[in-house]
C-alpha positions as CSV (number, residue, x, y, z in Angstrom):
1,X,-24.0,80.2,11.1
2,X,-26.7,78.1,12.8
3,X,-25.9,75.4,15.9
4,X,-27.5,73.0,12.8
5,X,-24.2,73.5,11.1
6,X,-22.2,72.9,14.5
7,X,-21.4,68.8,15.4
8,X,-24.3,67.3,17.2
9,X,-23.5,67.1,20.5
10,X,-22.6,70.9,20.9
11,X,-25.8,72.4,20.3
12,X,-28.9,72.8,22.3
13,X,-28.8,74.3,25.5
14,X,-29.8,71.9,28.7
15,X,-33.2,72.7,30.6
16,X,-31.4,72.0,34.0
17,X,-30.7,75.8,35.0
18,X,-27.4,74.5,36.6
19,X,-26.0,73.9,33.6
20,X,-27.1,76.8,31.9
21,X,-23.2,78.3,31.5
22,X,-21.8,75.1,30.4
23,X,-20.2,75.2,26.9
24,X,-21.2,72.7,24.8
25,X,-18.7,69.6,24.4
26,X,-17.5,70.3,20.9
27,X,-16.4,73.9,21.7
28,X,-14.7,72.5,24.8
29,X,-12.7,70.3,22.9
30,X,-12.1,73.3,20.1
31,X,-11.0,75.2,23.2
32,X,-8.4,72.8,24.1
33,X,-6.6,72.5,21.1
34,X,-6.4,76.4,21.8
35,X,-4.7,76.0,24.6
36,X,-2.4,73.3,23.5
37,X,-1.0,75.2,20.7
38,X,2.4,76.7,21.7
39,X,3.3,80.2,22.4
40,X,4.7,81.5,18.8
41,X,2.9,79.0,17.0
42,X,-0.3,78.4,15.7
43,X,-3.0,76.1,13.9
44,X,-5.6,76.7,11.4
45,X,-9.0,76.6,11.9
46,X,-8.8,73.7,9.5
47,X,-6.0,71.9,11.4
48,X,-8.0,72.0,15.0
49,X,-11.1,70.0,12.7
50,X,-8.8,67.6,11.8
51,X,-6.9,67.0,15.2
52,X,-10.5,66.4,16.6
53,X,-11.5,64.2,14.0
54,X,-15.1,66.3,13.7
55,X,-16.7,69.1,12.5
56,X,-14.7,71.5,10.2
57,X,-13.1,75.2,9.5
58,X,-16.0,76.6,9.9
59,X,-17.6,74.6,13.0
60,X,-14.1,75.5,14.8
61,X,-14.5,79.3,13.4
62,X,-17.8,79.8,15.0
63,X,-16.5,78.2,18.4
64,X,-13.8,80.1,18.7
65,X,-16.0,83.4,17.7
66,X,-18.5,82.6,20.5
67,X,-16.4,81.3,23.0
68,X,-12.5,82.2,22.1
69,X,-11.8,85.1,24.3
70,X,-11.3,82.5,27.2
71,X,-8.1,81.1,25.2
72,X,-5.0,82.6,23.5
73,X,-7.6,82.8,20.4
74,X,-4.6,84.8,18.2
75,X,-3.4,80.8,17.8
76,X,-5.9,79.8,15.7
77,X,-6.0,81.4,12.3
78,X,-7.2,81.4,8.8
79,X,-5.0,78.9,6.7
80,X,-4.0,81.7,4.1
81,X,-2.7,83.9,7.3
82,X,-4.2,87.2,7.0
83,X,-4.9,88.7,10.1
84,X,-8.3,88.1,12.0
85,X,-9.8,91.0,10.3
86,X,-11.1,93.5,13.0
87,X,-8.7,92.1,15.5
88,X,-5.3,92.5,13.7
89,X,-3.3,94.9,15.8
90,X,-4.4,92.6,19.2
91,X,-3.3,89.4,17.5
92,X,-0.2,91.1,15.7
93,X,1.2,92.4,19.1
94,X,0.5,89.2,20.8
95,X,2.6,87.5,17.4
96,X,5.4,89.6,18.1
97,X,5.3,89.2,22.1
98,X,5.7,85.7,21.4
99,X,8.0,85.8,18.6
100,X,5.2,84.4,15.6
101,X,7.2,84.1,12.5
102,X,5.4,87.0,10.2
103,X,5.9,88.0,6.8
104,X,6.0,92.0,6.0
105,X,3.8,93.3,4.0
106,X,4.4,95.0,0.8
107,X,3.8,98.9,0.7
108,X,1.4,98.1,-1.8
109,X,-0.7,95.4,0.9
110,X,-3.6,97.2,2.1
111,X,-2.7,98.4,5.5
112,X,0.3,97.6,5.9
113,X,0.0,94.7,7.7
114,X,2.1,91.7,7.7
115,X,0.6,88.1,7.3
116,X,2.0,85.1,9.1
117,X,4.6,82.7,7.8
118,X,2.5,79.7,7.9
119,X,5.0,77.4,6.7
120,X,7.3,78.6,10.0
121,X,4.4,79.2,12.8
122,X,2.3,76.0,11.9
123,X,1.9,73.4,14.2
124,X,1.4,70.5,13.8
125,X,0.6,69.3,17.5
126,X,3.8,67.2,17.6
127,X,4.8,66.5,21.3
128,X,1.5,67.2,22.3
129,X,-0.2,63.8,21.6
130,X,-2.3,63.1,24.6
131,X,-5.8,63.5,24.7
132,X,-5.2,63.9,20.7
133,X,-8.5,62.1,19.3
């Protein structure tokens, strides 16, 4: 995905070498929705989109691919709520640290692994309103 596809003000990096390691303001935002969402609960990529009011799924899927690691990143998930594919066994054993409401998987499931409950773990960023766009 290009920085074209990402919201306007998060693109192009500044020519003033001091701010060289600054993220751009749409990820920082995407970032702290991260942060905001509970431990044991999570939001799709779609959800964070809407609670800023810009960009979408995708914008919010590249952010948290470039810049995620910084955040519990495991909080912020594909709305179907298979695993972040590549990452699954870090993001499962931070679900069950913090008690993420998970469906098993059948035998039949490739791998084996479980999906999460997204009608338990969602969140909807109630009690959290402030600095909610």
């Amino acid at each position: 995905m290009s920085q074209e596809s990402l919201p306007s003000d998060a693109g192009a990096p500044t020519e003033d070498a001091r701010f060289e390691d600054a993220l751009p303001a749409y990820a920082e935002r995407v970032l702290e929705v991260a942060e905001l969402i509970p431990p044991g609960r999570v939001m799709t990529y779609g959800d964070v989109a809407e609670w800023l009011g810009e960009g979408g799924p995708r914008q919010v899927g590249r952010v948290m691919a470039l810049y995620g690691g910084a955040v519990p990143w495991w909080r912020v998930v594909r709305a179907d709520g298979v695993l972040l594919p590549g990452h699954e066994l870090r993001a499962l054993g931070h679900y069950r640290a913090e008690g993420t409401p998970l469906k098993e998987a059948s035998r039949a499931a490739e791998g084996h692994l479980p999906r999460l409950d997204m009608r338990r773990a969602r969140w909807d960023g109630g009690g959290h309103t402030e600095g909610h766009t």
